[in-house]
LUMKOLLO-517634 format. One record per residue (C-alpha): residue in one letter; residue number from 1; x, y, z. Coordinates in Angstrom, 3 decimals. Each point is the difference from the previous one (the first is absolute). Layout:
<kegus>
+------+------+----------+----------+----------+
: resn : resi :        X :        Y :        Z :
+------+------+----------+----------+----------+
:    a :  NUM :        X :        Y :        Z :
...
+------+------+----------+----------+----------+
</kegus>
This chain:
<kegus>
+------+------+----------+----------+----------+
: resn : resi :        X :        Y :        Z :
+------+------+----------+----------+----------+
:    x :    1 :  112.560 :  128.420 :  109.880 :
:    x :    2 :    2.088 :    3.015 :   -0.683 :
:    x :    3 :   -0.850 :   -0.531 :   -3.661 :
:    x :    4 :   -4.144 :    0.134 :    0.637 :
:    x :    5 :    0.619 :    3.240 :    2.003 :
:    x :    6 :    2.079 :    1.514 :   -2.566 :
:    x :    7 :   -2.601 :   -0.705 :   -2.701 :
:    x :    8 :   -2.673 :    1.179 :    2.355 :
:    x :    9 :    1.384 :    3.351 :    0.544 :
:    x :   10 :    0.562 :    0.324 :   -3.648 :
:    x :   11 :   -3.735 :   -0.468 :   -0.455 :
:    x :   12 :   -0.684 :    2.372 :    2.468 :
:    x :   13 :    2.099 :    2.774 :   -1.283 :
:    x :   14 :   -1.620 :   -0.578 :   -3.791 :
:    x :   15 :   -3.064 :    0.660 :    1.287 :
:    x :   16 :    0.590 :    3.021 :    1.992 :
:    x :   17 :    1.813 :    1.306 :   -3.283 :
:    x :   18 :   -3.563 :   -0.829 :   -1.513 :
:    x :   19 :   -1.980 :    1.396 :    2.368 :
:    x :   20 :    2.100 :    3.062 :   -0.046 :
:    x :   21 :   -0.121 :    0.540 :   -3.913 :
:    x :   22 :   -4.032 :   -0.432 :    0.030 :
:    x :   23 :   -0.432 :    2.627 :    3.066 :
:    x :   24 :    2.112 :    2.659 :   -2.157 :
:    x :   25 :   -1.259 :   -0.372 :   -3.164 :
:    x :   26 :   -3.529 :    0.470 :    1.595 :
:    x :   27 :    1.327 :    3.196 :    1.897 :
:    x :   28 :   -0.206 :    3.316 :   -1.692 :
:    x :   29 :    2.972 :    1.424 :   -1.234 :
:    x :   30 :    2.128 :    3.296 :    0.882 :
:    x :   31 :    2.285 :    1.852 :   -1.866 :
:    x :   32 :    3.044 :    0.916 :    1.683 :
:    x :   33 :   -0.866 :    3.247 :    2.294 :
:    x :   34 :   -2.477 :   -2.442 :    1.338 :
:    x :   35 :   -3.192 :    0.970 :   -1.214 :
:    x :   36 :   -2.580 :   -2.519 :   -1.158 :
:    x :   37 :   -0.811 :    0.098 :   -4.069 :
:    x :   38 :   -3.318 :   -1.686 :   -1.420 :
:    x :   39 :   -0.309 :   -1.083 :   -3.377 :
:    x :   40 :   -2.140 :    3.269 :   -1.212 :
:    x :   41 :    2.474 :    2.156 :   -1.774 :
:    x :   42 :    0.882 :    3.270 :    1.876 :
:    x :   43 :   -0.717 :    3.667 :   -1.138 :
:    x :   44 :    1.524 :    3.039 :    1.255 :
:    x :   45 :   -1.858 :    2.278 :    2.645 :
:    x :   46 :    0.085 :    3.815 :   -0.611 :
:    x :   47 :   -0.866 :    2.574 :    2.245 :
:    x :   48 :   -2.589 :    1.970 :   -0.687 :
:    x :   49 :    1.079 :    3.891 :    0.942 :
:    x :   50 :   -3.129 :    1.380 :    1.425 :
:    x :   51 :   -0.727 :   -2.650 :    2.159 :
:    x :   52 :    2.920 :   -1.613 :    0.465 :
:    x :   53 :   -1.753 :   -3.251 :   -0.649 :
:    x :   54 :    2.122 :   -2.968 :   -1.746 :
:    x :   55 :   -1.596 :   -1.623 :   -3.123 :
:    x :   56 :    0.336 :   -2.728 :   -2.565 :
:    x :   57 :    2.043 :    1.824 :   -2.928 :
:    x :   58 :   -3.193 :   -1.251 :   -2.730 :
:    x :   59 :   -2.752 :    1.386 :    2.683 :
:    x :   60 :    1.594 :    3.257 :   -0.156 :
:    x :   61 :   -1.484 :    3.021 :   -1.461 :
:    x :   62 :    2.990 :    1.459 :   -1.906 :
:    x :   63 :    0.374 :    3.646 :   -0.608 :
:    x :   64 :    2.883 :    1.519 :   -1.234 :
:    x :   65 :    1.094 :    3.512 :    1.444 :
:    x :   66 :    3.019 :    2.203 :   -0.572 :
:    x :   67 :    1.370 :   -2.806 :   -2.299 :
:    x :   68 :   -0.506 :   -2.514 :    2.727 :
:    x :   69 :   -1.818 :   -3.053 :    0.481 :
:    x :   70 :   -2.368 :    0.016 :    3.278 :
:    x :   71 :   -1.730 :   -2.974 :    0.989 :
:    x :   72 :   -3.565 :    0.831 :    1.835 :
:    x :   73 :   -2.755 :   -2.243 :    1.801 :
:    x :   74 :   -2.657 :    1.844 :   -1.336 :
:    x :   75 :   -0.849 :    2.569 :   -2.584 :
:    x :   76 :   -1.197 :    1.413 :    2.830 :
:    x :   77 :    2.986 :   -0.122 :    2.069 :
:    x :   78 :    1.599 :    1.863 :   -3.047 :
:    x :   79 :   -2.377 :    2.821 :   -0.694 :
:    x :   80 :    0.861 :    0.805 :    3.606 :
:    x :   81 :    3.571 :   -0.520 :   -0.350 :
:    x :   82 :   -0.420 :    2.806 :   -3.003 :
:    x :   83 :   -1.841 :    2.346 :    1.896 :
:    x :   84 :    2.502 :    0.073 :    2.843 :
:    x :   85 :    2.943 :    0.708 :   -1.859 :
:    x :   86 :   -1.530 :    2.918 :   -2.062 :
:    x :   87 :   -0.828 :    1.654 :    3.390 :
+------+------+----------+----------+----------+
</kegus>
């Protein structure tokens, strides 16, 4: 009897352990300050200084100013960006 409970509760705990290992491998994953990663490969935002938008680095309009490199929205977004700081 003891022996047929024993193996029961075996059988029970191997398939939890199964269960469990299917539910997480179905789950998305997180990296470790908790936030959820897909499988598309990430890109750095920049912030655009006229609008203060943030954009995908390779959607950026890049200007370079004063020997810096300035990320913008828009072309637009930069000819206005120019024509503030000359005033």
């Amino acid at each position: 009897m003891f022996f047929r409970v024993l193996v029961f509760l075996i059988l029970v705990f191997l398939l939890y352990r199964i269960i469990k290992s299917i539910r997480q491998n179905k789950a998305p994953k997180s990296d470790s300050s908790g936030v959820f990663s897909s499988s598309a490969s990430r890109e750095d935002l920049v912030e655009d200084p006229s609008c203060h938008r943030y954009i995908p680095m390779s959607q950026a309009y890049e200007a370079e100013i004063s020997g810096a490199t300035n990320y913008f929205c828009s072309k637009q977004c930069y000819e206005k960006y120019i024509l503030e700081k000359n005033r």
